[in-house]
C-alpha positions as CSV (number, residue, x, y, z in Angstrom):
1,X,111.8,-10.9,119.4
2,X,112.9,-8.4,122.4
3,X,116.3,-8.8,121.5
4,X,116.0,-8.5,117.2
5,X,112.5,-7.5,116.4
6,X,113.4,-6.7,113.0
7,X,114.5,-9.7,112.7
8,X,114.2,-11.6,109.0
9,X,112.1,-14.1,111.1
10,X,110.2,-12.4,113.3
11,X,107.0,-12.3,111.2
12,X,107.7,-16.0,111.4
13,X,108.3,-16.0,114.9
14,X,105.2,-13.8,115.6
15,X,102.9,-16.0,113.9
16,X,104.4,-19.5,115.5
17,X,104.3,-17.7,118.9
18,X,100.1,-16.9,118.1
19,X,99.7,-20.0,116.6
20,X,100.8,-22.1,119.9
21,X,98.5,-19.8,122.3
22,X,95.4,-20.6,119.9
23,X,96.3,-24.3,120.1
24,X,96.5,-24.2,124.0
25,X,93.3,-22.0,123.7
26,X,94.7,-19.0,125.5
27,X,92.4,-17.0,122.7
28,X,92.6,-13.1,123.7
29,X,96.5,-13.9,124.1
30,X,96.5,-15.7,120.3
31,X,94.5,-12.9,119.0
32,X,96.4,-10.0,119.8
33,X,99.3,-11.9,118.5
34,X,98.0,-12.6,115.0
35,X,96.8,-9.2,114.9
36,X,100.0,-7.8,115.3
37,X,101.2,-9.5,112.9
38,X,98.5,-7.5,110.5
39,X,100.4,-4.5,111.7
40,X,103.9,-5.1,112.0
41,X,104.4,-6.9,108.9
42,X,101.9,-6.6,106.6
43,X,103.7,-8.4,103.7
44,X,103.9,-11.4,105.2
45,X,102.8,-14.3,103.4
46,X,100.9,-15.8,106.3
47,X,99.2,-12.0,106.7
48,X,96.2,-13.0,105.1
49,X,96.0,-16.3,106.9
50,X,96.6,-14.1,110.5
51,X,93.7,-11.7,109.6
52,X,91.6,-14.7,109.7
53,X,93.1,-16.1,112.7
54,X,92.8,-13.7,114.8
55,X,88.5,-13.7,113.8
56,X,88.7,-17.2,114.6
57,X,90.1,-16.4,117.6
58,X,87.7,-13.8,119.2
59,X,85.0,-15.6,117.7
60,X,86.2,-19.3,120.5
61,X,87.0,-16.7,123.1
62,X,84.0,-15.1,123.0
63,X,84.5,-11.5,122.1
64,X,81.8,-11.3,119.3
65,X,81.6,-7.9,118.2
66,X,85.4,-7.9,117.7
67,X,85.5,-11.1,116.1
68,X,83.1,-9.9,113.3
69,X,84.4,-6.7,112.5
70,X,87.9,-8.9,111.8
71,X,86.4,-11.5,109.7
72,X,84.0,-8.9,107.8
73,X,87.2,-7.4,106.9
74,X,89.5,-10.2,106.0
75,X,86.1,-11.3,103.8
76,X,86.2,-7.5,101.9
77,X,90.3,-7.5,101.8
78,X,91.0,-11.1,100.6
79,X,87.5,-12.8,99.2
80,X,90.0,-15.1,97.1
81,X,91.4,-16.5,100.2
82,X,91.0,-20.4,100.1
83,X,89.7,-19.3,103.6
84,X,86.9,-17.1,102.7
85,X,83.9,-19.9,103.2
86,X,84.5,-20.6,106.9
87,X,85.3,-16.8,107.8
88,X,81.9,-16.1,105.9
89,X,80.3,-19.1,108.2
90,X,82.2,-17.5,111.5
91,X,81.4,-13.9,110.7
92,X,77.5,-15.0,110.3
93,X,77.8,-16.8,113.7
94,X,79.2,-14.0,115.2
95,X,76.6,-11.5,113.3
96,X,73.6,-13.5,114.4
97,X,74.9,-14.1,118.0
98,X,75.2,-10.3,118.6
99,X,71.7,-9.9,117.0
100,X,73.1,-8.5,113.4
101,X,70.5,-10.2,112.2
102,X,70.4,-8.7,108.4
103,X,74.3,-9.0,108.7
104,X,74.0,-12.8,109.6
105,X,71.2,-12.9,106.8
106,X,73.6,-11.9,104.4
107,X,77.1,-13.6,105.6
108,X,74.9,-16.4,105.6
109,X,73.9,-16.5,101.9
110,X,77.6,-15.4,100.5
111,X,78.4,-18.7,102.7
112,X,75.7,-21.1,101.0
113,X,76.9,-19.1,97.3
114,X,80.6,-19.2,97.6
């Protein structure tokens, strides 16, 4: 990537590269990776997939308050997403763990509905 970042493959590259640092649990590391992703190549056919990602990965790290604000917006940008009901569930976890109580409320019930 240092030497051809515009690479045909680096959105590929970028996204392998997160994907290994959220399997070893490194989850700050994993999340700025999949959002850059978000940023750098927003036409990538795993964007979608690296929005959610990187919610999932604040969310096991612990940073709450960022990990809702990414899934609330992968849920508004891509509700068709086959991944929408467990970034609903996660976003509601997060809500209700910083106490965004009528958030969880309602992430909550889109989760039971969708």
């Amino acid at each position: 990537l240092k030497r051809f970042p515009q690479s045909q493959h680096a959105p590929l590259v970028r996204y392998t590269r997160a994907q290994c640092l959220f399997e070893l649990e490194r989850w700050s590391e994993a999340a700025v990776g999949f959002a850059e992703i978000g940023k750098l190549h927003p036409n990538f056919s795993h964007a979608p997939e690296s929005r959610f990602r990187e919610g999932e990965a604040r969310y096991r790290g612990g940073e709450l308050d960022l990990a809702f604000t990414s899934l609330r917006a992968f849920v508004e940008q891509h509700g068709d997403s086959y991944l929408l009901e467990p970034a609903l569930f996660l976003s509601a976890e997060a809500a209700f763990r910083t106490s965004r109580f009528a958030e969880a409320e309602t992430a909550y019930r889109r989760y039971l509905e969708a």
